[in-house]
N, CA, C and O of each residue as an XYZ file, in Angstrom:
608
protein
N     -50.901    -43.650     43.962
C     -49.822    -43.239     43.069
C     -48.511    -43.756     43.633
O     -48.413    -43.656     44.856
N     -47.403    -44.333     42.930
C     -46.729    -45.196     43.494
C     -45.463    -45.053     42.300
O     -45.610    -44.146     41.481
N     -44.290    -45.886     42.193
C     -43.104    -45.676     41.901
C     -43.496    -45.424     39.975
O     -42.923    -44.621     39.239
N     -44.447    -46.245     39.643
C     -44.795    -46.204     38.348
C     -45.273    -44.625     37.718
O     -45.110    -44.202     36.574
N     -45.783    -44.082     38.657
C     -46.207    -42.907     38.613
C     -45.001    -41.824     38.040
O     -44.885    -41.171     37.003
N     -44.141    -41.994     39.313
C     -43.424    -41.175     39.605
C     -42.157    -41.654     38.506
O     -41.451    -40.680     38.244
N     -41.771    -42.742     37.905
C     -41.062    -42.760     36.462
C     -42.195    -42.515     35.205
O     -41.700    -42.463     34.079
N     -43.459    -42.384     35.294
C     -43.896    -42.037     34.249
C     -43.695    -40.256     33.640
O     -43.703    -39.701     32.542
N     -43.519    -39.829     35.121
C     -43.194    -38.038     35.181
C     -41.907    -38.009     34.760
O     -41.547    -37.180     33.923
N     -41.198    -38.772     35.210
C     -39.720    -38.461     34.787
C     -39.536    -38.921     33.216
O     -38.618    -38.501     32.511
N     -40.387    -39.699     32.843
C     -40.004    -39.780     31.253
C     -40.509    -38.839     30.423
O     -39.873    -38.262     29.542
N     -41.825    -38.656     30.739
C     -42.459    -37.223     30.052
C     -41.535    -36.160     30.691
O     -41.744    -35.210     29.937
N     -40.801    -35.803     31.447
C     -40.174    -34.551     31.730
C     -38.912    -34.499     31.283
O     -38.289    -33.438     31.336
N     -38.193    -35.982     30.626
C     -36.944    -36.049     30.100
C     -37.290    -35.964     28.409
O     -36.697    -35.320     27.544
N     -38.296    -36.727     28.309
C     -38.977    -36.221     26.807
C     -39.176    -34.738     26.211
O     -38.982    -34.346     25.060
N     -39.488    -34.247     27.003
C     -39.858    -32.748     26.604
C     -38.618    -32.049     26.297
O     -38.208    -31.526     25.260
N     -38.071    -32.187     27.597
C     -36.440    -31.579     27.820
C     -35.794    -31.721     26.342
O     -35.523    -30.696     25.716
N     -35.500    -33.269     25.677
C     -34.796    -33.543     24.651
C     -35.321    -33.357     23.645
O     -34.638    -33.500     22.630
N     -36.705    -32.974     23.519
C     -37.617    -32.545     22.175
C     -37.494    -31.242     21.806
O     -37.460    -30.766     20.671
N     -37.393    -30.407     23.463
C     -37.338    -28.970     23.378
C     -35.887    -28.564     22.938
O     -35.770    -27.503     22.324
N     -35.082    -29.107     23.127
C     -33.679    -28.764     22.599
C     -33.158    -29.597     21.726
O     -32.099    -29.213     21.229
N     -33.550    -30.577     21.394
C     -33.273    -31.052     20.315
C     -33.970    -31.812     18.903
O     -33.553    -32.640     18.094
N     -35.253    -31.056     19.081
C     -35.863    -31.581     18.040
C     -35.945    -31.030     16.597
O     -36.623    -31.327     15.613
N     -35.056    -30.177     16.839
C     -34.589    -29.190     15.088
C     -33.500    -29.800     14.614
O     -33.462    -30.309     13.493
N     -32.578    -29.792     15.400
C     -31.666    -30.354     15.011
C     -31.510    -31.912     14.510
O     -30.526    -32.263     13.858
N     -32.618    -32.857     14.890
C     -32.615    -34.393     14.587
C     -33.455    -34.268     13.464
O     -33.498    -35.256     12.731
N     -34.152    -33.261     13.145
C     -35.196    -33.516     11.605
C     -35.089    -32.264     10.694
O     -35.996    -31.757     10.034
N     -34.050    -31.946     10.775
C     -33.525    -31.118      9.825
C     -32.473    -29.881      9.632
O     -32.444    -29.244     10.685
N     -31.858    -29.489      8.940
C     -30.585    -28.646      8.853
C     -30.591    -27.387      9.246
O     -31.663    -26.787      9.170
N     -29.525    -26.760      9.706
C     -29.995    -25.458      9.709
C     -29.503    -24.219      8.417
O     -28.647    -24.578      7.609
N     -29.959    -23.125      8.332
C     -29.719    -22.743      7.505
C     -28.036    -22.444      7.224
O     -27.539    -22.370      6.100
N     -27.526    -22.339      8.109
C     -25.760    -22.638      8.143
C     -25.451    -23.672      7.575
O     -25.126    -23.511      6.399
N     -25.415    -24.952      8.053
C     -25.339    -26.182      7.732
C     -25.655    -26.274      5.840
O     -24.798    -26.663      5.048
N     -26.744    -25.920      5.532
C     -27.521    -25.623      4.149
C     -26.512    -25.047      3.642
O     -25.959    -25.713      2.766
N     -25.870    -23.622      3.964
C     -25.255    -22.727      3.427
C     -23.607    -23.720      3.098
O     -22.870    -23.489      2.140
N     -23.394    -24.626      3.990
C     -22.259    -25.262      4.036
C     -21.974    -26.172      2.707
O     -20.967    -26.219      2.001
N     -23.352    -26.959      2.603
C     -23.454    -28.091      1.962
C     -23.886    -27.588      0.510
O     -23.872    -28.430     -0.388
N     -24.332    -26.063      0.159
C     -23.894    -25.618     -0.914
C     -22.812    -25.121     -2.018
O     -22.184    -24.097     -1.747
N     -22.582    -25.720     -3.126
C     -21.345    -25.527     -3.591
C     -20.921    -23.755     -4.956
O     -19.932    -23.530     -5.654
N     -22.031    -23.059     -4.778
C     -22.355    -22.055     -5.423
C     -23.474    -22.328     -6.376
O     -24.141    -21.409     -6.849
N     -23.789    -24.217     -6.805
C     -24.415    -23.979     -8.031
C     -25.430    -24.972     -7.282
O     -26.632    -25.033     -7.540
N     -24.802    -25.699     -6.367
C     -26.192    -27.123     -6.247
C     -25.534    -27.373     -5.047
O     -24.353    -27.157     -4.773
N     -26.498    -27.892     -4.296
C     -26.153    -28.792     -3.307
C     -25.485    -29.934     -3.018
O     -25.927    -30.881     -3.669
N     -24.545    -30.226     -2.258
C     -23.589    -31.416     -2.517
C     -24.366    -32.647     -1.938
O     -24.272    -33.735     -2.506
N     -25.124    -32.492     -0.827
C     -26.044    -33.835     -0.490
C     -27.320    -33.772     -0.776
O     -28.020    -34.646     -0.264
N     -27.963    -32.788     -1.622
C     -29.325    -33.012     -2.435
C     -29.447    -33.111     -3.675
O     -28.822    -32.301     -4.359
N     -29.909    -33.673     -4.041
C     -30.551    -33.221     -5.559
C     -31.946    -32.879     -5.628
O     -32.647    -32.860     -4.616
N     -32.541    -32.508     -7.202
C     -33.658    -32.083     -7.033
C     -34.660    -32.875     -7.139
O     -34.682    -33.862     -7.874
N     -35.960    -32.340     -6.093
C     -36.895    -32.977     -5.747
C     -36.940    -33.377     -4.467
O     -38.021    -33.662     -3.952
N     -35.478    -33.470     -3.613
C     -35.546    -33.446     -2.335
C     -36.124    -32.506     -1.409
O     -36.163    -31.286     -1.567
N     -36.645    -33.273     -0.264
C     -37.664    -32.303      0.441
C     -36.596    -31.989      1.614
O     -36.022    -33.063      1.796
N     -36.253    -31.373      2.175
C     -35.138    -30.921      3.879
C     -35.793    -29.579      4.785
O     -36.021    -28.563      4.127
N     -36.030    -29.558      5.938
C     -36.649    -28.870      6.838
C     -35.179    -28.037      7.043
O     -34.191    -28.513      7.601
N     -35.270    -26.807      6.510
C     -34.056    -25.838      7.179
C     -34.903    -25.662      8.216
O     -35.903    -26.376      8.284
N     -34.610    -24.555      9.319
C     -34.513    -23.961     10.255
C     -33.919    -22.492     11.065
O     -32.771    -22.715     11.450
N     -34.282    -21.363     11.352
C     -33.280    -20.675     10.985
C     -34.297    -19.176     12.005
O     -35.335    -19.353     12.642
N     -33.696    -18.103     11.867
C     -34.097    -16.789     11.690
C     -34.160    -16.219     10.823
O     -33.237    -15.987     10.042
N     -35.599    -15.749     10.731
C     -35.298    -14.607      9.514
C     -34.603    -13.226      9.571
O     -35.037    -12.288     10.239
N     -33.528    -13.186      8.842
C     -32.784    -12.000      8.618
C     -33.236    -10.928      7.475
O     -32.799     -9.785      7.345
N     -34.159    -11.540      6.728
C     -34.624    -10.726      5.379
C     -35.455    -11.377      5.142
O     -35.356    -12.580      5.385
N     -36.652    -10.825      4.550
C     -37.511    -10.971      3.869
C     -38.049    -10.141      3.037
O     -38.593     -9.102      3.412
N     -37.940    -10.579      1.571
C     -38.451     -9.620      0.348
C     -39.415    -10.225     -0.215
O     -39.519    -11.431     -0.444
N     -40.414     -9.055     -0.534
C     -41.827     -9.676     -0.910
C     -41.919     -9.419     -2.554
O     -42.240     -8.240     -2.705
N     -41.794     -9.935     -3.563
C     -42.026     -9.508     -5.556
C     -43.351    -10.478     -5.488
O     -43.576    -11.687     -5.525
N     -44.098     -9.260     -5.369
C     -45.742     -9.411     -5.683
C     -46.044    -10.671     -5.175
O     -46.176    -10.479     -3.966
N     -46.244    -11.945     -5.426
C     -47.107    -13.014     -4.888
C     -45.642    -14.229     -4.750
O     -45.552    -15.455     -4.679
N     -44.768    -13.202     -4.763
C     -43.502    -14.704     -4.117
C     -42.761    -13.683     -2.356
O     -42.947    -12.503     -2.060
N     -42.206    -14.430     -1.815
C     -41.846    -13.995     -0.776
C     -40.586    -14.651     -0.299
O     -40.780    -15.670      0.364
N     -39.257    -14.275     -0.498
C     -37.881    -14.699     -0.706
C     -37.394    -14.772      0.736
O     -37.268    -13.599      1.087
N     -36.984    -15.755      1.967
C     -36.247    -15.257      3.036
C     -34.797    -16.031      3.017
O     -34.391    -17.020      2.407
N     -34.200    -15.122      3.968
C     -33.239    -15.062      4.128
C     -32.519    -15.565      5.750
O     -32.196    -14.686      6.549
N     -32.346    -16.926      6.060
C     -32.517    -17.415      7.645
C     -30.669    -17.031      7.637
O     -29.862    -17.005      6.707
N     -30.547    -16.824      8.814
C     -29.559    -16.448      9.618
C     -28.883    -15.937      9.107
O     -27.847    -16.319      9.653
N     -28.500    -15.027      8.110
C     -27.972    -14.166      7.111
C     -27.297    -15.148      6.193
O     -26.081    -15.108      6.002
N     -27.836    -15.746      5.808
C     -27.226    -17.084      4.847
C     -27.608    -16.632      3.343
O     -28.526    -17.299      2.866
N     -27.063    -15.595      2.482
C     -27.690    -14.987      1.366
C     -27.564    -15.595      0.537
O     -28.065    -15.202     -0.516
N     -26.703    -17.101      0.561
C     -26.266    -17.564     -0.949
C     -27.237    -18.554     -0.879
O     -27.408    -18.988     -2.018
N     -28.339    -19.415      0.358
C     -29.130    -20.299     -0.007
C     -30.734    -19.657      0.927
O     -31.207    -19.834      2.050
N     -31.195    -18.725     -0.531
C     -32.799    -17.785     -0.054
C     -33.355    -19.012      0.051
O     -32.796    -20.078     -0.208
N     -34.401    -18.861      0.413
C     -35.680    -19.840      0.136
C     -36.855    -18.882     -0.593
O     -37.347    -17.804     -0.257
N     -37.030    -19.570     -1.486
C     -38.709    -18.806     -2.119
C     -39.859    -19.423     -1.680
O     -40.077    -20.608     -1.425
N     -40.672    -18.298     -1.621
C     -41.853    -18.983     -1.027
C     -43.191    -18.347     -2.121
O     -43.298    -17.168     -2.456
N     -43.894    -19.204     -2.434
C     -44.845    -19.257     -3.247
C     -46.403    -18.119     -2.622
O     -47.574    -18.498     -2.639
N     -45.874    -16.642     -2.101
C     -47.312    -16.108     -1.711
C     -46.523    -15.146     -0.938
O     -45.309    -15.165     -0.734
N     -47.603    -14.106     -0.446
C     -46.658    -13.032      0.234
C     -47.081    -13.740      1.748
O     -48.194    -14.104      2.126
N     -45.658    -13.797      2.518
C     -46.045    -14.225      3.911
C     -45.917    -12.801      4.629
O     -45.901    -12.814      5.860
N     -45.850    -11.894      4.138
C     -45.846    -10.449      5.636
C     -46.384    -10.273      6.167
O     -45.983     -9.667      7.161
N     -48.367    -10.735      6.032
C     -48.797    -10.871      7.473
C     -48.361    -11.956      8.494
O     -48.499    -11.728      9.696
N     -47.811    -13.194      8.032
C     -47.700    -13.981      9.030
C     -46.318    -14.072     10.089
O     -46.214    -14.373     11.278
N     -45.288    -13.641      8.995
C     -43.718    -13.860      9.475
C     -43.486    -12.289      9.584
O     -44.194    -11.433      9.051
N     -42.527    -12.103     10.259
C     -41.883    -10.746     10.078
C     -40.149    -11.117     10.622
O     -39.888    -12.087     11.334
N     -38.970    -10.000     10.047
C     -37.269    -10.216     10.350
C     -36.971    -10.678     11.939
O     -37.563     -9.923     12.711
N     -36.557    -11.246     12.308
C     -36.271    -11.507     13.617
C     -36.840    -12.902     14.377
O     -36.363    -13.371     15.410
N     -38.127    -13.522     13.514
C     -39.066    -14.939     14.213
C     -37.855    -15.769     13.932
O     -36.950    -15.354     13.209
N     -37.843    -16.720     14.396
C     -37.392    -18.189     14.394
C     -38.867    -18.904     13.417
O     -40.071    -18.650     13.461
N     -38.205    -19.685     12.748
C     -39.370    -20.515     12.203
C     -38.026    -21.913     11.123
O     -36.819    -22.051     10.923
N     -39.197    -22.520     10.808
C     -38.738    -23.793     10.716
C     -39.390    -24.114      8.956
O     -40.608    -23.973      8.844
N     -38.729    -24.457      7.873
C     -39.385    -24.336      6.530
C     -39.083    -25.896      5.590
O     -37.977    -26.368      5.327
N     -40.558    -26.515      5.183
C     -40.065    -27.708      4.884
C     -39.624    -27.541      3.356
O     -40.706    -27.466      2.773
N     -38.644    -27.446      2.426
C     -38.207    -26.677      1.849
C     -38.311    -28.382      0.665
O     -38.411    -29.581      0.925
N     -38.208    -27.494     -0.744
C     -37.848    -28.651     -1.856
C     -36.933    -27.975     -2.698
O     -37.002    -26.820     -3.120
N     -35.745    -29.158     -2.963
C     -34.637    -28.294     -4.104
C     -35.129    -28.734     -5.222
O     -35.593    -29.859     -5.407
N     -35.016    -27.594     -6.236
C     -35.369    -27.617     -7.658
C     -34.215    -26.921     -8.338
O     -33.254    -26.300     -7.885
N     -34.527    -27.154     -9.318
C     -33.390    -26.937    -10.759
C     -33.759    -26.106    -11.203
O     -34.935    -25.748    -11.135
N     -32.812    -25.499    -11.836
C     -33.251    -24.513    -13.200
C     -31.663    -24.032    -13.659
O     -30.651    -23.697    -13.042
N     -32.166    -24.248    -15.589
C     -31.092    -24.449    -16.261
C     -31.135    -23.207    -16.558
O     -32.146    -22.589    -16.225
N     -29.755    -22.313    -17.458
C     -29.571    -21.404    -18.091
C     -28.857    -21.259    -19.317
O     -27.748    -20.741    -19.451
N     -29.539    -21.730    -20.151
C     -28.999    -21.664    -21.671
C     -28.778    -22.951    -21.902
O     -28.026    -22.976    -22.876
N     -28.992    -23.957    -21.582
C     -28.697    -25.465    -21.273
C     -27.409    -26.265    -20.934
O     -27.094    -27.454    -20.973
N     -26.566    -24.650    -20.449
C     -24.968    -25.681    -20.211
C     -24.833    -25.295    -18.328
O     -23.810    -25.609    -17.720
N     -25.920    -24.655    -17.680
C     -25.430    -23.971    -16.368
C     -26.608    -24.403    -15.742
O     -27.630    -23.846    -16.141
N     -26.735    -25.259    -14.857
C     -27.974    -25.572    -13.765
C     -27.135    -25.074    -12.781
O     -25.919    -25.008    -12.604
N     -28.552    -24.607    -11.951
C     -28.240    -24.127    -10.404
C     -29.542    -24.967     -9.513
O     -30.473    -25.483    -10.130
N     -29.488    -24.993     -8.644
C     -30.234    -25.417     -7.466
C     -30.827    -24.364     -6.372
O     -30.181    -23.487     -5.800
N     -31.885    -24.590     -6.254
C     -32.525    -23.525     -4.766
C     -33.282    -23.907     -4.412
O     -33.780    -24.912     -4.919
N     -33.700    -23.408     -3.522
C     -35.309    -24.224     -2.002
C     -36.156    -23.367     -2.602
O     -36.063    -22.276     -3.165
N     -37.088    -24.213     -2.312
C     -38.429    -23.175     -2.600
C     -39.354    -23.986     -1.765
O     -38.903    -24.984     -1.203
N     -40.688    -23.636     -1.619
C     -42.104    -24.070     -0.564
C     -42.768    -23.186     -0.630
O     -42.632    -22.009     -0.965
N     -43.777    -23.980     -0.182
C     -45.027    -23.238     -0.219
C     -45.588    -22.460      1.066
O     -45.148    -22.921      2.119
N     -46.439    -21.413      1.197
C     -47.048    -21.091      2.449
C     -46.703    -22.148      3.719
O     -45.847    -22.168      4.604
N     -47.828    -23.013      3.331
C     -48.091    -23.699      4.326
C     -47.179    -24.262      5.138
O     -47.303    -24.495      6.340
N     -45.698    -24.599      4.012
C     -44.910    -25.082      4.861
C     -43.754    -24.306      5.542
O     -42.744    -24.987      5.716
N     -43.700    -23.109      5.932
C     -43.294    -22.131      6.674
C     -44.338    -22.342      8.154
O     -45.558    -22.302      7.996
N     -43.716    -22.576      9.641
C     -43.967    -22.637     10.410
C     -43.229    -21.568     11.485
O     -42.225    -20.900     11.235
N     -44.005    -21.581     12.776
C     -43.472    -20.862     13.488
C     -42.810    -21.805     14.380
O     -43.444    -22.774     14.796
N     -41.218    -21.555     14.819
C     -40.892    -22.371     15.592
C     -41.230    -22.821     17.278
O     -41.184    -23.972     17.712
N     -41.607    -21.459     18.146
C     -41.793    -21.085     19.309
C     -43.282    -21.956     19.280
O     -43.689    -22.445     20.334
N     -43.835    -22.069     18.379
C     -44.935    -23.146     18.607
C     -45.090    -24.209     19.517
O     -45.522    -24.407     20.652
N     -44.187    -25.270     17.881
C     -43.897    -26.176     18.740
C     -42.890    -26.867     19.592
O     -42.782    -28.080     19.772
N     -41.899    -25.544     20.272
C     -41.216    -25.459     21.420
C     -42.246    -25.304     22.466
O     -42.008    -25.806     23.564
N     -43.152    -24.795     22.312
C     -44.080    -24.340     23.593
C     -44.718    -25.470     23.656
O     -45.144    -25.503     24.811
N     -45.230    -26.955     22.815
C     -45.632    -27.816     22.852
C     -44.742    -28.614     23.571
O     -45.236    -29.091     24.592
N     -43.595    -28.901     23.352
C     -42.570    -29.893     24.111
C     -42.400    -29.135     26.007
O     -42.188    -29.829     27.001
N     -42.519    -28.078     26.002
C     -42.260    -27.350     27.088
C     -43.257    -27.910     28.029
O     -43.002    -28.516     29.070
N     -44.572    -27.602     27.478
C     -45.471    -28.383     28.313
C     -45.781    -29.993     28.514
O     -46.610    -30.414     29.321
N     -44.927    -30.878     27.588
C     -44.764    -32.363     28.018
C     -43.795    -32.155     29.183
O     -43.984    -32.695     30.273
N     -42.473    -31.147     28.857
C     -41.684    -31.332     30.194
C     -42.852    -30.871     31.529
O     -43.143    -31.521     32.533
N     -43.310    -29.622     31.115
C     -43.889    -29.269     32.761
C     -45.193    -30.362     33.465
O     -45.584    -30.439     34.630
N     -45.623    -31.098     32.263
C     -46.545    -32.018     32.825
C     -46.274    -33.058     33.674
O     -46.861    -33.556     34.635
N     -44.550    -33.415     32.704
C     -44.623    -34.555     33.546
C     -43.680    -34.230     35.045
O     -43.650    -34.919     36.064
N     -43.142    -33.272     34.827
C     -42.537    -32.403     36.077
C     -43.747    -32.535     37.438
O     -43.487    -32.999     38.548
N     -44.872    -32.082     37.061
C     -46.518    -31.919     37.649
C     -46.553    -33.437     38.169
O     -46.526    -33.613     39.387
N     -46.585    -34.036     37.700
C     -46.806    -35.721     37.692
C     -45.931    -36.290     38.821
O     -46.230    -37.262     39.515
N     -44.761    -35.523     38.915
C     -43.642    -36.251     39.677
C     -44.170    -35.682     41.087
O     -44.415    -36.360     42.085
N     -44.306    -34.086     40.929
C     -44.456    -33.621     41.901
C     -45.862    -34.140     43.037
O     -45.676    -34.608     44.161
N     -46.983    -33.950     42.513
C     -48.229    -34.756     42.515
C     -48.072    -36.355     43.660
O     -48.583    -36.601     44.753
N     -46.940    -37.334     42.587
C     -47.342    -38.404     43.267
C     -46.245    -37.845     44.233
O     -46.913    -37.453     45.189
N     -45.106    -37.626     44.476
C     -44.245    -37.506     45.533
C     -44.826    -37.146     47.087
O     -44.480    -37.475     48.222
N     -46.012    -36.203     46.460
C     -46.529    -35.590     48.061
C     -47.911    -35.846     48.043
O     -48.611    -35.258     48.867
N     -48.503    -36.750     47.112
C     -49.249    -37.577     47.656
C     -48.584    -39.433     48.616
O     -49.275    -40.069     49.412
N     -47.324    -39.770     48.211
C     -46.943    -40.452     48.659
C     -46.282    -40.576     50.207
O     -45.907    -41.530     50.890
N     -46.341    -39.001     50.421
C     -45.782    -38.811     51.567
C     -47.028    -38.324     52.613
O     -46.781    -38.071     53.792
């Protein structure tokens, strides 16, 4: 084990590092940000049919029979609907990460509004895959350590 080794640890351990703290933020908005870029009726950089990964805490979650409405970082003016009851899976307080689609809907045909909606599936837990990047950092941390005192 030799110098190659010992930069292969340091890239997996700088990888992790920058995945673990910054990999929400490079692939998608947070629910603030969302809340920003809403103008009361539509979104100023989406239209509909766009897909955007908010990100967020849940502060609320209301369940009307087979839809399930949350509410990330107390951001009440942009809910997300979700197509199914998630209360066994999520509960107020998780971090989770939602790949979200804006859709339309008109009212009387002179007033469109815009909102997120998704499905189950695409509601994730975030601490997941933080705990995934955590362990590229500690591996390659392992790696460094490994060849260093085998080299010595």
């Amino acid at each position: 084990m030799g110098a190659k080794t010992i930069v292969l640890g340091f890239a997996l351990f700088s990888m992790g590092i920058l995945l673990f703290v910054g990999f929400f933020p490079m692939i998608g908005e947070s629910a603030e940000e969302m809340s920003d870029d809403y103008s009361g009726s539509d979104f100023e950089d989406y239209s509909e049919g766009d897909r955007v990964f908010v990100y967020g805490m849940i502060t609320r979650m209301d369940i009307k029979k087979d839809t399930t409405v949350l509410v990330l970082d107390g951001q009440t003016d942009v809910p997300i609907t979700v197509d199914g009851n998630l209360s066994g899976h999520f509960r107020e307080g998780q971090s989770i990460y939602v790949r979200c689609t804006v859709k339309e809907i008109g009212i009387g045909g002179f007033v469109t509004f815009e909102y997120l909606t998704a499905h189950p599936y695409d509601v994730h837990n975030e601490v997941f895959i933080q705990a995934i990047f955590a362990l590229i950092a500690i591996s390659g941390l392992l790696i460094v350590v490994v060849a260093v005192v085998k080299k010595v």
